[in-house]
N, C-alpha and C positions, 0 to 999 in steps of 0.2 A: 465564440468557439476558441478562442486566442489563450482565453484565461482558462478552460479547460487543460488544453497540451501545455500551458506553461505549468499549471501545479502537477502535472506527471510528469513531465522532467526535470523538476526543479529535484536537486539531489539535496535532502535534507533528512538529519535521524528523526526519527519517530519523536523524544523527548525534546526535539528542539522543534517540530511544530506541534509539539501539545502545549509548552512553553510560548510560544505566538500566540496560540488558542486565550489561554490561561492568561498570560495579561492584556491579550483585549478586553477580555471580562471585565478584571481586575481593575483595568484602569478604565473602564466605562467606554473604552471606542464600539462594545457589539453590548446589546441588552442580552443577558444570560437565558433568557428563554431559548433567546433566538440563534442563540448556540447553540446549545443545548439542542434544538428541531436538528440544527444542521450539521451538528456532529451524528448524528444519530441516521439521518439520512446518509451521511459521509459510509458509514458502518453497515449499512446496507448495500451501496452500491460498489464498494471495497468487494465485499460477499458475492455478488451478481458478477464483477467482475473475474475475480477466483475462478468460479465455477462457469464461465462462456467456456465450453469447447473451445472457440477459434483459437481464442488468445491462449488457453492452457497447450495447445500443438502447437503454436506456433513458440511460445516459451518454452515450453520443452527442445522444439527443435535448436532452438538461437543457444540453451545451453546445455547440447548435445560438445555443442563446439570447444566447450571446457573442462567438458569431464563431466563425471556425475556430481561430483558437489565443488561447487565456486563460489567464493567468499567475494562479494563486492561492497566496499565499506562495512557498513554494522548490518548488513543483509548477508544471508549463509541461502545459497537458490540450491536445493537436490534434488538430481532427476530420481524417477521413481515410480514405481504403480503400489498404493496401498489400499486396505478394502474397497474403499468407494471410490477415490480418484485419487492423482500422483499429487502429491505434496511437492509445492512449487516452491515457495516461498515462505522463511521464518526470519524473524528479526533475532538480532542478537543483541542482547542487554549489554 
């Protein structure tokens, strides 16, 4: 359970753990299938997570606290209601 909460709060940009990702491969520490299943799996439960209710109210409420839109590092968070649900979270290139 340890190494679950540690890769969610490890603060890291997007390009620098696709770049971990990418030369593991690269350098033969993970067989590329087996990435490949588990980034893919990664990308699902990303999605699942998104869309839980709980976590989407309770993200809303935590930045309620900042305003409607707050910029932490290379993430831009808007609070919001859009057709189907409020748009929580975008990365910024």
């Amino acid at each position: 359970m340890e190494t679950q909460a540690t890769l969610i709060r490890e603060t890291a940009s997007a390009s620098e753990l696709a770049a971990r990702a990418i030369s593991s491969v690269v350098n033969g520490e993970v067989d590329p299938i087996t990435a490949h299943i588990n980034i893919s799996r990664m990308e699902k439960a990303i999605a699942l997570y998104k869309d839980n209710v709980d976590v989407r109210d309770i993200t809303l409420r935590e930045l309620s606290k900042y305003g409607k839109k707050q910029t932490f590092g290379d993430c831009v968070l808007i609070r919001g209601w859009f057709p189907e649900r409020p748009k929580v979270a975008r990365a910024v290139k």
